[in-house]
N, C-alpha and C positions, 0 to 999 in steps of 0.2 A: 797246451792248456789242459786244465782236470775238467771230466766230462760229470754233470751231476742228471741224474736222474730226474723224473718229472715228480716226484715224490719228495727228493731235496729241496728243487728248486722254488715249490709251493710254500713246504715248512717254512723256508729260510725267509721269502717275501710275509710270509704271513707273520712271525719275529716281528722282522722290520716295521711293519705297518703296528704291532702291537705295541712296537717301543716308541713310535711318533705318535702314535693317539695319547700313551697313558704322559708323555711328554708335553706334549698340549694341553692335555686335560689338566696338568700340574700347573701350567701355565698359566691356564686361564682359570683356574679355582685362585691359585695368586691373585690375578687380577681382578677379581669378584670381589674378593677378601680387602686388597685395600681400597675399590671403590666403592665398598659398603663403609670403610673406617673413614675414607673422608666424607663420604656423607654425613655419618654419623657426627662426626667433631664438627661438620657445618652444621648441621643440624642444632647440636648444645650449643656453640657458641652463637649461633643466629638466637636461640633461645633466650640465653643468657643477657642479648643484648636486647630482644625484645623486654624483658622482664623489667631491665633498667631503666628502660625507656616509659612502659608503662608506669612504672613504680613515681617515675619523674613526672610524668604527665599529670596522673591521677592527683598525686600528691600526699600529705599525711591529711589522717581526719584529728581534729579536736576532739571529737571523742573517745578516740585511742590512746592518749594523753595521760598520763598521770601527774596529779595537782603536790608535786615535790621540793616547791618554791614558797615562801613565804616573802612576802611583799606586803609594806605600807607605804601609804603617800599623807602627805601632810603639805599644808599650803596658810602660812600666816592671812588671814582675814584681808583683803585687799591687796596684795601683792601678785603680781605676777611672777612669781616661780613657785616650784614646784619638789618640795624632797620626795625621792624614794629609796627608798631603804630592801634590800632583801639577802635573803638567806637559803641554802637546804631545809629541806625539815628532816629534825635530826630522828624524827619516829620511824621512818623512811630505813631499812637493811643496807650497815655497811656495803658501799659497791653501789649503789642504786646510780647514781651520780659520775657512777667511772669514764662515760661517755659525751658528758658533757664538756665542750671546748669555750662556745659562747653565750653568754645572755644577753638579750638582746630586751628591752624595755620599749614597749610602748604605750601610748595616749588611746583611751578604745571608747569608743561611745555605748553610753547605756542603752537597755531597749527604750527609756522614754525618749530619746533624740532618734530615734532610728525605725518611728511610727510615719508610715507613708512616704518614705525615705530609703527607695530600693537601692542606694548608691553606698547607703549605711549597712547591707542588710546584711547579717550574719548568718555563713555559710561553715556545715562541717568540714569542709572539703577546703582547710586552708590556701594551699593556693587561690582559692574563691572567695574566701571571707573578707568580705572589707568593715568588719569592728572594727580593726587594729589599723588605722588610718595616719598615725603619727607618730615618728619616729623620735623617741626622747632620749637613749642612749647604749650603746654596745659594746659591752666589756668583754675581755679574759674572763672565765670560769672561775672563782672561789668560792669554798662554800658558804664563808660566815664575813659579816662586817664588812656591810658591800652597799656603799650610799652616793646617791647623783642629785644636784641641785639643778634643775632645770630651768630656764628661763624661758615663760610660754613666748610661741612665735605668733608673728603677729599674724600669719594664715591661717592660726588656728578658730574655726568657725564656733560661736556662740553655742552651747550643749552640755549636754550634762555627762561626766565620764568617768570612767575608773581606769586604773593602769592596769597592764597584765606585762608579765615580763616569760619571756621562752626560753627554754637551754636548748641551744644547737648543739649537735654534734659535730665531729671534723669535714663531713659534705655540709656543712650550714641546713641541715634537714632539722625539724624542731623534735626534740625527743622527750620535755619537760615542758610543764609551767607554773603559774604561780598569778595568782591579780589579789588586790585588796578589797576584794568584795568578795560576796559569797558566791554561789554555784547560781542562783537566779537573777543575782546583776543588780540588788535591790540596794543591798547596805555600803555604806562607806561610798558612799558616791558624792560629785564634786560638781560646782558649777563653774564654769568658763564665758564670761560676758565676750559679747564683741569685741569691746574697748580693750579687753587685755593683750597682754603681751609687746606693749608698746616698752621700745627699749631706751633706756633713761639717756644717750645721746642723740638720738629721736628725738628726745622731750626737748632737750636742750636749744638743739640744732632748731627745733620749730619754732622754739622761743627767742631766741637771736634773728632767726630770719622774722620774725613778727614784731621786733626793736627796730630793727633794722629799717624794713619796711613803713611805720612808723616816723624816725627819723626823718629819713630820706622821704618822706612825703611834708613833714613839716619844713626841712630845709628847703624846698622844692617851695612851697606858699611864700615862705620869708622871701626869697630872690625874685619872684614875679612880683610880689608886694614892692621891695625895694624898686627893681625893675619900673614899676609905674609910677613910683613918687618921684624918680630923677626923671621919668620923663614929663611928665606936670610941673617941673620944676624949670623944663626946657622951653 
């Protein structure tokens, strides 16, 4: 065998040891490097899903809302239905609108029905708000020449209201709206009695069952009447 010296034999172990440390150390800065990048990417996307999650919880506010709808309601003098009619407002920047999928319409009570009435009480914080307490109709997105006759239901409670109508976007999130009343809830407002909404086979049907009743209570007297004269006759 080759005989090395104490002077080789040091160099060459010292090499050795210098090419396993700097080998390691490559190693392990690798290893550092990607579990700093998976943290990292857990980190954003934990992020990202918190954000979603708050963004869903919290909700949109109505005052971030731009009023991009135009909406009327009209109701013949004693009738139980209800037209509404709405549109874009065309003053509104080509594009405004790109986002809107759905309008959704509803029945909202005024502030005078919703004095001491914390189940009425309007909240910025839509998912919170309960103005918009009745659902009257939800269409496809068009901008113009867009009309629903409503037929009030019969749970809708005694009050005074105005419609408001919302554009969702493709998450159903509200991005638009639009009511026939001004910004303080005062003009173009409508009244809703108890008695309304009664649906004319309803009417019907109570009217027949009240003939009915009738009848059958008079036939009911004739046969006990008969009934007693053949037996006096007996």
């Amino acid at each position: 065998g080759s005989i090395y010296s104490n002077s080789e034999v040091c160099e060459s172990w010292f090499r050795f040891l210098l090419i396993e440390s700097t080998t390691v150390s490559v190693l392990s800065f690798k290893k550092v490097i990607i579990i700093s990048m998976e943290f990292c990417g857990g980190f954003v996307v934990g992020y990202l899903l918190f954000s979603c999650f708050a963004a869903a919880c919290y909700g949109v506010t109505f005052s971030s809302l731009q009023k991009t709808l135009i909406v009327t309601a009209s109701s013949p003098k004693g009738h139980d239905q209800l037209t509404v009619k709405w549109a874009f407002d065309q003053t509104f920047p080509a594009g405004t609108d790109s986002t809107y999928k759905t309008i959704r319409v509803k029945l909202c009570y005024a502030p005078l029905s919703q004095v001491d009435k914390p189940w009425r009480k309007s909240v910025d914080d839509l998912n919170k708000d309960k103005t918009c307490q009745h659902k009257i109709v939800a269409k496809p997105y068009t901008p113009s020449n867009n009309s629903f006759t409503w037929t009030i239901e019969t749970d809708v409670p005694k009050a005074t209201y105005f419609v408001r109508a919302y554009a969702l976007d493709e998450r159903q999130v509200q991005v638009g709206y639009g009511q026939n009343t001004d910004a303080s809830k005062v003009t173009d407002l409508f009244d809703i009695r108890a008695i309304s909404g009664r649906h004319v086979s309803l009417d019907i049907a109570s009217v027949c069952f009240s003939v009915f009743s009738v009848v059958s209570l008079a036939v009911f007297f004739y046969m006990e009447k008969r009934k007693g004269n053949v037996t006096q006759k007996k």
